[in-house]
C-alpha positions in Angstrom: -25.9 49.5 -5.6 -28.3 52.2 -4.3 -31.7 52.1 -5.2 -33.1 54.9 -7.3 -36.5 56.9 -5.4 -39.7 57.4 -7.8 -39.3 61.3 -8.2 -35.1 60.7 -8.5 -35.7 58.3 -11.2 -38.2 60.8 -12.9 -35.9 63.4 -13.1 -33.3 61.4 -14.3 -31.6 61.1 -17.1 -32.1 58.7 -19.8 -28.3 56.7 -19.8 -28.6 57.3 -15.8 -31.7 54.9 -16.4 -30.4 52.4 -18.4 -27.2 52.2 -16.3 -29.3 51.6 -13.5 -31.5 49.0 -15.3 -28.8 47.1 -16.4 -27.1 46.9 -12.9 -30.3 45.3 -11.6 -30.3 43.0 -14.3 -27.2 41.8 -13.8 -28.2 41.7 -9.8 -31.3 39.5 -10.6 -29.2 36.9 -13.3 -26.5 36.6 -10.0 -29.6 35.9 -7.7 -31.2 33.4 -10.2 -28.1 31.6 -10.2 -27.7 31.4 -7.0 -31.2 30.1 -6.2 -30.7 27.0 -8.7 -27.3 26.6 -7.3 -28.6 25.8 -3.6 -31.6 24.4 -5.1 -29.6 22.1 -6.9 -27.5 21.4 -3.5 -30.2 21.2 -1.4 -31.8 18.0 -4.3 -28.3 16.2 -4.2 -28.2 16.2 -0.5 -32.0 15.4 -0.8 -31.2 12.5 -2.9 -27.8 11.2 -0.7 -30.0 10.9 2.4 -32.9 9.7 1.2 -33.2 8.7 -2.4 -31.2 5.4 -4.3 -28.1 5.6 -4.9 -27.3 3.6 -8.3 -23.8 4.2 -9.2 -22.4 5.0 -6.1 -18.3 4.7 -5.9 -16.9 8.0 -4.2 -18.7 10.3 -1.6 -17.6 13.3 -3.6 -15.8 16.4 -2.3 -15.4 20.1 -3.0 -13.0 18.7 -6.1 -15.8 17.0 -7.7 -19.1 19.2 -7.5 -20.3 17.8 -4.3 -20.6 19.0 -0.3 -18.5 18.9 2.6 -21.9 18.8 4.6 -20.7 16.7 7.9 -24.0 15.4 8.5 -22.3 12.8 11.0 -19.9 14.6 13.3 -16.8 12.5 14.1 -16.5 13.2 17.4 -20.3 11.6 17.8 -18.7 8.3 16.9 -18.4 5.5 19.6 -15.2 6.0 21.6 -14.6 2.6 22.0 -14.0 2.4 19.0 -11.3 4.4 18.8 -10.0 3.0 22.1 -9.8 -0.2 20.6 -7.8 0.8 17.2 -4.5 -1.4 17.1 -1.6 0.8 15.3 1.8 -1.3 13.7 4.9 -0.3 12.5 6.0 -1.4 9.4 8.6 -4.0 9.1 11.6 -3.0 7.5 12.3 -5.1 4.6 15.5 -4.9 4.2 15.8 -6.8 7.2 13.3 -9.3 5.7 15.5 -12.1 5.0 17.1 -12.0 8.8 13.8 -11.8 10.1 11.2 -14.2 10.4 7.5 -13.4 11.4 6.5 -14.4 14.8 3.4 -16.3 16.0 1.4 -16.3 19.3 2.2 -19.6 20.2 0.1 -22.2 19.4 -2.1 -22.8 22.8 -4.2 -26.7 22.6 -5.4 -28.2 19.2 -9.1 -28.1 19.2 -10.2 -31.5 19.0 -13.7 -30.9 17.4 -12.7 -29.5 13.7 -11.6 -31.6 11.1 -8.3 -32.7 11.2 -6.0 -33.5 7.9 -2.6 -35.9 9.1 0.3 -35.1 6.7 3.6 -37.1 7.7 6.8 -35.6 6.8 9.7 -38.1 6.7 13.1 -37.3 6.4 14.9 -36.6 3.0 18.0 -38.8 4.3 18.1 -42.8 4.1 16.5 -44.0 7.0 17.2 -47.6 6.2 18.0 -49.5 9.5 16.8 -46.8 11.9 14.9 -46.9 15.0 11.9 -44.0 15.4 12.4 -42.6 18.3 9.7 -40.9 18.7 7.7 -37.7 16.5 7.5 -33.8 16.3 3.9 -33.2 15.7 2.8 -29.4 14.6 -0.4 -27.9 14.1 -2.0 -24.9 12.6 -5.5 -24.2 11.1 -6.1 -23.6 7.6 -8.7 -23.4 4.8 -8.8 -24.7 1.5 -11.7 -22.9 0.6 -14.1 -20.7 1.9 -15.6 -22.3 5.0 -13.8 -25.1 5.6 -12.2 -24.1 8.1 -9.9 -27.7 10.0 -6.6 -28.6 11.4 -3.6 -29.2 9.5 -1.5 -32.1 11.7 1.7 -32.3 10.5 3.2 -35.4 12.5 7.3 -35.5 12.0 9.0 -39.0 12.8 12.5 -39.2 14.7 14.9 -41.7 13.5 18.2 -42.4 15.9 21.2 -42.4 13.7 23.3 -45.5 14.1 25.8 -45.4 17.4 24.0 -43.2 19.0 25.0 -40.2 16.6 22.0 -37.9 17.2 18.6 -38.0 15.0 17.4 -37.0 12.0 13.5 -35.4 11.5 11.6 -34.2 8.8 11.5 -30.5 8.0 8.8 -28.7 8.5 6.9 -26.8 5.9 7.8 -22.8 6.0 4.5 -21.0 7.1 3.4 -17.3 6.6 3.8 -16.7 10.2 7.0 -18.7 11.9 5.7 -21.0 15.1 2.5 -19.5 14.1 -0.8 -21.7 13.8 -2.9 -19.7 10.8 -1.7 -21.3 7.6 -2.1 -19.8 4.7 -5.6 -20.7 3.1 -6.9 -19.1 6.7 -4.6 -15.9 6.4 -6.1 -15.7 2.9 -9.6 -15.9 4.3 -9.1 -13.1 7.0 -7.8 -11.0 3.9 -10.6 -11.9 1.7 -13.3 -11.5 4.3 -12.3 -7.6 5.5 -11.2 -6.6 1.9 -13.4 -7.9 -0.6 -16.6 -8.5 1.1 -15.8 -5.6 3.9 -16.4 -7.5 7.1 -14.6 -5.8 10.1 -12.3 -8.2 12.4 -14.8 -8.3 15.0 -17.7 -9.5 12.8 -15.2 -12.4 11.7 -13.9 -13.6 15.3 -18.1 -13.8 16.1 -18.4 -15.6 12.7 -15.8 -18.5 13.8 -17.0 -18.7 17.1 -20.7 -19.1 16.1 -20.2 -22.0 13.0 -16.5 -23.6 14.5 -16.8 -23.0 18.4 -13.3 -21.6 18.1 -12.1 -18.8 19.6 -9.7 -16.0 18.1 -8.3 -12.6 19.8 -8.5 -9.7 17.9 -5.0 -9.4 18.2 -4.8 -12.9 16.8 -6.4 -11.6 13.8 -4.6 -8.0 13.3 -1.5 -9.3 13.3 -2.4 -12.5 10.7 -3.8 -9.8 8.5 -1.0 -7.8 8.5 1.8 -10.2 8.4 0.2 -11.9 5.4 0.2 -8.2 3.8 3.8 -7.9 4.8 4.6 -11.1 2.3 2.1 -9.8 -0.7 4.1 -6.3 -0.4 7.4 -8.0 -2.6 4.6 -8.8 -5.7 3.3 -4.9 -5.4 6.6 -3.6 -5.9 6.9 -5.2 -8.7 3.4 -4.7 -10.2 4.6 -1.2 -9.1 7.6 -1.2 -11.5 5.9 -2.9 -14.2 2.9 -0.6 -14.4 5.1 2.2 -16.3 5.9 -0.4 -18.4 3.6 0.9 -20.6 3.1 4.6 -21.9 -0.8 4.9 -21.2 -2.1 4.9 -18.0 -5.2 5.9 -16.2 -5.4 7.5 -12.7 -8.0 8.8 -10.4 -8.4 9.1 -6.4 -10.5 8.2 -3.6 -10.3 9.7 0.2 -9.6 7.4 3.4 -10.1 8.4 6.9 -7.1 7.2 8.9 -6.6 7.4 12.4 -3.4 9.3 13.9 -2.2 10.3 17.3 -2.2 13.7 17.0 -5.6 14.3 16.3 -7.7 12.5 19.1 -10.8 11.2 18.5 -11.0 12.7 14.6 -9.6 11.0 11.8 -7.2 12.5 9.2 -8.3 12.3 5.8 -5.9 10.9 3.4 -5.8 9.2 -0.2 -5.7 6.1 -2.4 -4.3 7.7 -5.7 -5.2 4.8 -7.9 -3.7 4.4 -10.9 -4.3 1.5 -13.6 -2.4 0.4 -17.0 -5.2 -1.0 -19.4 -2.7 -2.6 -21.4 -1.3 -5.0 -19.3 -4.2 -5.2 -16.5 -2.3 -3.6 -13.6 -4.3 -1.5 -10.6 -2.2 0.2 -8.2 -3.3 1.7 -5.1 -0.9 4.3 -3.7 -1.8 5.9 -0.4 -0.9 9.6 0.0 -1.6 11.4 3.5 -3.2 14.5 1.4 -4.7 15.1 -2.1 -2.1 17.2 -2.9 -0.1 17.2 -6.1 2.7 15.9 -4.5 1.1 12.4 -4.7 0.9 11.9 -8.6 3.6 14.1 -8.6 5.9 11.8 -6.7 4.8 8.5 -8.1 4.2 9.4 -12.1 7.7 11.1 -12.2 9.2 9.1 -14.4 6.3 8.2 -16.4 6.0 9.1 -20.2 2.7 8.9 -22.6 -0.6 9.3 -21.9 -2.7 10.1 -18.9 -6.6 9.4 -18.6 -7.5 11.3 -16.0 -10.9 13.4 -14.6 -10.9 16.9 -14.4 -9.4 17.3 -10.9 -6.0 20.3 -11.3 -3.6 18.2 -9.0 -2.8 16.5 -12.1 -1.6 19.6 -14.4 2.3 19.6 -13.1 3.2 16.6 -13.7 1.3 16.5 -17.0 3.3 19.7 -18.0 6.2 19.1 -16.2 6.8 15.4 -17.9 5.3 16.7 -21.0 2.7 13.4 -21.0 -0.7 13.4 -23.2 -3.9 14.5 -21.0 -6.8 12.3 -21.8 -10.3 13.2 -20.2 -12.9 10.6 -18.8 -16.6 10.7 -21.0 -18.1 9.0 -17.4 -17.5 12.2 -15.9 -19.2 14.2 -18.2 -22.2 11.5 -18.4 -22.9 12.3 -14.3 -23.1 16.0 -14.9 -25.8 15.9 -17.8 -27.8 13.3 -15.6 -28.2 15.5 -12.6 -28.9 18.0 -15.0 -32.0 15.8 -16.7 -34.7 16.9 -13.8 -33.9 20.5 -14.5 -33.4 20.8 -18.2 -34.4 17.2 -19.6 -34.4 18.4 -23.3 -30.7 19.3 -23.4 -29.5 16.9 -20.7 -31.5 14.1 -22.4 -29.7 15.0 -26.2 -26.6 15.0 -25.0 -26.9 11.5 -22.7 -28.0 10.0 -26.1 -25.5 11.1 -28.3 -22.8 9.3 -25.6 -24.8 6.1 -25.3 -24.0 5.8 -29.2 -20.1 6.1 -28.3 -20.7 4.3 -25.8 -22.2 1.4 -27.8 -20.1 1.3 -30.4 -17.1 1.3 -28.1 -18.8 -1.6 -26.6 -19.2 -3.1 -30.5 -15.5 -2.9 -30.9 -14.8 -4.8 -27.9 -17.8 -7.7 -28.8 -16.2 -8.1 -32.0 -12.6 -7.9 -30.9 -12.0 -5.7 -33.6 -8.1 -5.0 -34.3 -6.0 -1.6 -32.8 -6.5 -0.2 -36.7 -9.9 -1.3 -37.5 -11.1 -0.3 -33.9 -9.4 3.5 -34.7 -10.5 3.5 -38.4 -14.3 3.1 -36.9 -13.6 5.8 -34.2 -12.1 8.4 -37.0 -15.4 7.6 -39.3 -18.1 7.3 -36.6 -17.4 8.5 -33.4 -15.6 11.7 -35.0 -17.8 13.3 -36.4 -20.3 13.2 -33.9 -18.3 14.4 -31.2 -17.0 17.6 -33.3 -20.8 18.2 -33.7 -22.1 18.2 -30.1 -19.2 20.2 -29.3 -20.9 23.0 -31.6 -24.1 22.2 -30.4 -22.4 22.9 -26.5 -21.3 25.9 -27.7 -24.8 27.6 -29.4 -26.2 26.2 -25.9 -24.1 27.7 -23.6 -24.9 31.3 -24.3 -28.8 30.3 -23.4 -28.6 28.5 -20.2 -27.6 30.1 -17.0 -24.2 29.6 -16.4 -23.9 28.1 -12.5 -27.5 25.9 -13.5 -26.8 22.1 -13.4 -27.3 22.1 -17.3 -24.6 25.1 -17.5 -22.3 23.5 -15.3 -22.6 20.1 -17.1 -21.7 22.0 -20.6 -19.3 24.5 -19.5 -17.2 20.9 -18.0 -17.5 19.7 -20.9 -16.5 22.1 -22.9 -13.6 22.7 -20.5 -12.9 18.7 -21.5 -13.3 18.1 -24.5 -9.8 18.9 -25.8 -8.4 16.1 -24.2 -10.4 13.6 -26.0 -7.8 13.6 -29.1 -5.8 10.8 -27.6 -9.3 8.7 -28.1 -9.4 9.9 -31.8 -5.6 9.1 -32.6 -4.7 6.1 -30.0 -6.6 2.6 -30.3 -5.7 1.7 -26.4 -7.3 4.8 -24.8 -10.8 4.1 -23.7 -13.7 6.1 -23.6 -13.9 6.8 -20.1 -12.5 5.8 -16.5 -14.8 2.9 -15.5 -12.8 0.4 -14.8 -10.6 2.2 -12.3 -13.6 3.3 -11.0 -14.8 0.0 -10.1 -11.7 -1.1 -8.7 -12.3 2.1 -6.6 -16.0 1.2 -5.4 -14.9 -1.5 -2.4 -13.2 1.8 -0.9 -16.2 3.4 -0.5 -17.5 0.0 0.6 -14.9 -0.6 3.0 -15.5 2.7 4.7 -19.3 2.2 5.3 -17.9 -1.3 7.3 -14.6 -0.9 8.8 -14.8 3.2 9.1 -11.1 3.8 8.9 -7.8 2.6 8.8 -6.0 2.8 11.9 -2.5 4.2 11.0 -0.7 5.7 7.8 1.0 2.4 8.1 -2.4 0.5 7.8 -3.5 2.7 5.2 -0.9 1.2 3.2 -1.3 -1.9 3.7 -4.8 -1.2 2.5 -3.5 -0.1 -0.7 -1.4 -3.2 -1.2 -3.9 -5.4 -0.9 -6.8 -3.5 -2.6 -4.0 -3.5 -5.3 -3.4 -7.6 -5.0 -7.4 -8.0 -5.4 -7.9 -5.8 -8.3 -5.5 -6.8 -10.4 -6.4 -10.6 -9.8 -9.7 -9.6 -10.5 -8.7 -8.0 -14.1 -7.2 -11.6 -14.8 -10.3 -12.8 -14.1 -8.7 -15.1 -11.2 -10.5 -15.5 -8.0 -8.2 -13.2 -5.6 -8.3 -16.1 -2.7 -6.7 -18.7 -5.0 -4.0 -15.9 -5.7 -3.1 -14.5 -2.6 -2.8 -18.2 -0.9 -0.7 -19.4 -3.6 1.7 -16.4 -2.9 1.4 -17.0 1.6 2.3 -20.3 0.7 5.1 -19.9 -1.8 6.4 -16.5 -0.8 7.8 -17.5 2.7 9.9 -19.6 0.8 10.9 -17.8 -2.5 14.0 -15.9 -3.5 13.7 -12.1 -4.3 15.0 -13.1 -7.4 12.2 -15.5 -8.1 9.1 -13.2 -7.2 8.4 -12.5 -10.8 7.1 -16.0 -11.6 4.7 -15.1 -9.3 3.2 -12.2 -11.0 0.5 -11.9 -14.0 0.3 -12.8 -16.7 3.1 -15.4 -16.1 1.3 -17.1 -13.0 -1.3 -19.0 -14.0 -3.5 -21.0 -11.5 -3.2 -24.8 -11.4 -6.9 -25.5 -12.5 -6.7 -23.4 -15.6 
């Protein structure tokens, strides 16, 4: 716009004026908003480098009101790193059953760990035999966390009468074949990088320093993976079961993954995460992109209700299956509290009308309140309210600056709050996300530890196990009891037979 002189404006006339004064208006509400914009950048980043961080669960992205802002350049990370990455290729299952998993070799039993002796005799009558002699076998194991020992398994050889040959024992069917990591230890390696993030490396310099024994890396990589490569049977069937129900929740989380054709950077790809309330099933579903084609591709033949965030990648499969959009009230919660230090009279109303949701949601649950009694007390209570503060959003958002974090926090919710009808009609849909969240937060964990996965195939087997843990978790079952029931069962179990294995059917022997 060009800027008026003194003597033009005071020959001017009087609509020329108030054009012009109404252009600079408009010029000075698009400044304003974009000075509280950055300043409101600039705070967050502020806060992400230097402040606390009390619900942290997703480094956000351009999707989520956040900032690319690379403040640690990839390429500035250790190169040996990189040169040290392991990649796999999946086993193909279908050639599972001719296959068997192979070892290392077992090198010399240490002789300073614990040892526990099992003898295995034959099944046959060995009435009248001579021993011969003995098979003995050995691999370590752990029945708990650290107790790390020796499993001996000593087999007798009995001569069959006239010199007919002998007869032995047979030996237990391991995780690994000719392998020596039973399963308990398998379980440990599994437990230690993916629930309480400890990288490979910090684990081999863990066993060395409390059991003076010494594992390769390569050791360990291929024990982790191989025990993943059983567990994958149970998640696809936890897979198939999960749309057993017609209300799910989903949401998404990035993962850097290495790949050969970008050297030295990683390639950012995705857990879509998706859980079903009902029957407490988490499913972690890697995808090389955030594109649509993830949910797209695995909710295709889903029908119901979806409880999802705001992100669009969802909208063609919602339309295109026709399924019920729910929204998330946690996500709306997060943009009124970065709004309270700018506007704290509006952002602090409308975090206290959602803690009373919130806590009579929380009521319903104390009091184990029944699917009709828990929706009659949402229709009466919760109702109301929410119809109000939706009118109250919309007499505020004509006075607050549109692109301000108090405008962006109600013109979200506004944008939202359509989608919480399946709340209002449907007893199983919950108030918010939450849940999936938290069986997102050891991502973002993980990622701070072991930086990256180092193949699309490795991201995968991330999500099956991430999906093994959570689950267990939402069953309330300690995920190493699970997963070293299923390395030691697993090996030995018909296809046919995996679903005995899977909650709520399985039940652990000390319950």
């Amino acid at each position: 716009m060009k800027t008026m002189t003194k003597d033009a404006m005071i020959v001017a006339p009087r609509q020329k004026l108030i054009e012009q004064i109404n252009q600079q208006a408009l010029i000075i509400d698009q400044l304003n908003n974009n000075v509280t914009e950055l300043t409101m950048q600039l705070n967050w980043l502020k806060r992400q480098v230097f402040g606390t961080k009390s619900e942290r669960f997703i480094p956000s992205d351009d999707q989520q009101m956040a900032l690319d802002l690379g403040i640690v350049k990839k390429e500035d990370l250790d190169s040996s790193t990189v040169k040290k990455t392991v990649t796999y290729d999946r086993i193909d299952r279908k050639k599972k059953s001719k296959e068997s998993v192979k070892g290392h070799g077992r090198g010399k039993m240490p002789d300073h760990l614990r040892v526990e002796e099992k003898v295995i005799e034959p099944q046959e009558d060995i009435s009248g035999m001579v021993r011969t002699g003995e098979e003995i076998t050995w691999y370590y194991e752990m029945d708990m966390p650290a107790s790390l020992h020796v499993v001996k398994i000593i087999r007798p050889k009995y001569a069959l009468p006239d010199n007919d040959g002998i007869i032995i024992g047979k030996l237990p069917v391991l995780p690994v074949e000719k392998g020596n990591a039973g399963p308990g230890l398998i379980t440990q390696i599994l437990i230690d990088k993916y629930v309480y993030h400890t990288p490979l490396n910090r684990q081999i310099a863990k066993y060395k320093s409390e059991y003076s024994v010494n594992f390769s890396e390569s050791w360990f990589c291929d024990n982790a993976k191989n025990g993943i490569f059983w567990i994958e049977a149970v998640y696809n069937k936890y897979v198939n079961r999960i749309f057993l129900s017609n209300y799910l929740q989903a949401d998404e989380t990035p993962i850097p993954v290495l790949t050969k054709d970008k050297k030295g950077k990683t390639h950012r790809g995705y857990f879509w995460v998706y859980r079903n309330p009902v029957d407490k099933i988490i499913i972690f579903d890697y995808r090389k992109s955030r594109s649509r084609e993830g949910p797209s591709d695995f909710l295709k033949n889903f029908k119901g209700t979806l409880q999802i965030d705001g992100y669009e990648g969802y909208n063609e499969i919602i339309t295109r299956n026709n399924l019920k959009r729910a929204a998330c009230m946690d996500h709306i919660r997060r943009r009124f509290e970065k709004a309270l230090e700018y506007d704290k009279e509006r952002a602090n109303h409308s975090l206290d009308m959602m803690r009373q949701w919130y806590k009579l949601e929380s009521n319903a649950r104390e009091n184990q309140l029944s699917p009709e009694d828990k929706l009659a007390m949402r229709r009466e209570n919760i109702a109301p309210s929410m119809e109000a503060f939706k009118e109250w959003m919309l007499e505020q958002a004509i006075q607050v600056l549109p692109k301000s974090p108090i405008g962006v926090a109600i013109s979200y919710a506004l944008n939202q709050w359509p989608f919480f009808e399946p709340f209002l009609n449907d007893p199983r849909v919950d108030l918010s996300n939450i849940l999936i969240e938290n069986a997102i937060r050891p991502v973002a964990l993980g990622r701070k530890n072991f930086m990256f996965a180092g193949s699309h195939q490795a991201a995968q087997r991330t999500a099956i196990i991430y999906s093994i843990i959570a689950t267990s978790k939402m069953h309330n079952c300690d995920p190493f009891v699970y997963i070293k029931e299923l390395l030691t069962k697993l090996p030995a179990t018909k296809q046919s037979d995996i679903e005995k294995y899977l909650f709520p059917q399985w039940i652990p022997d000390n319950k």
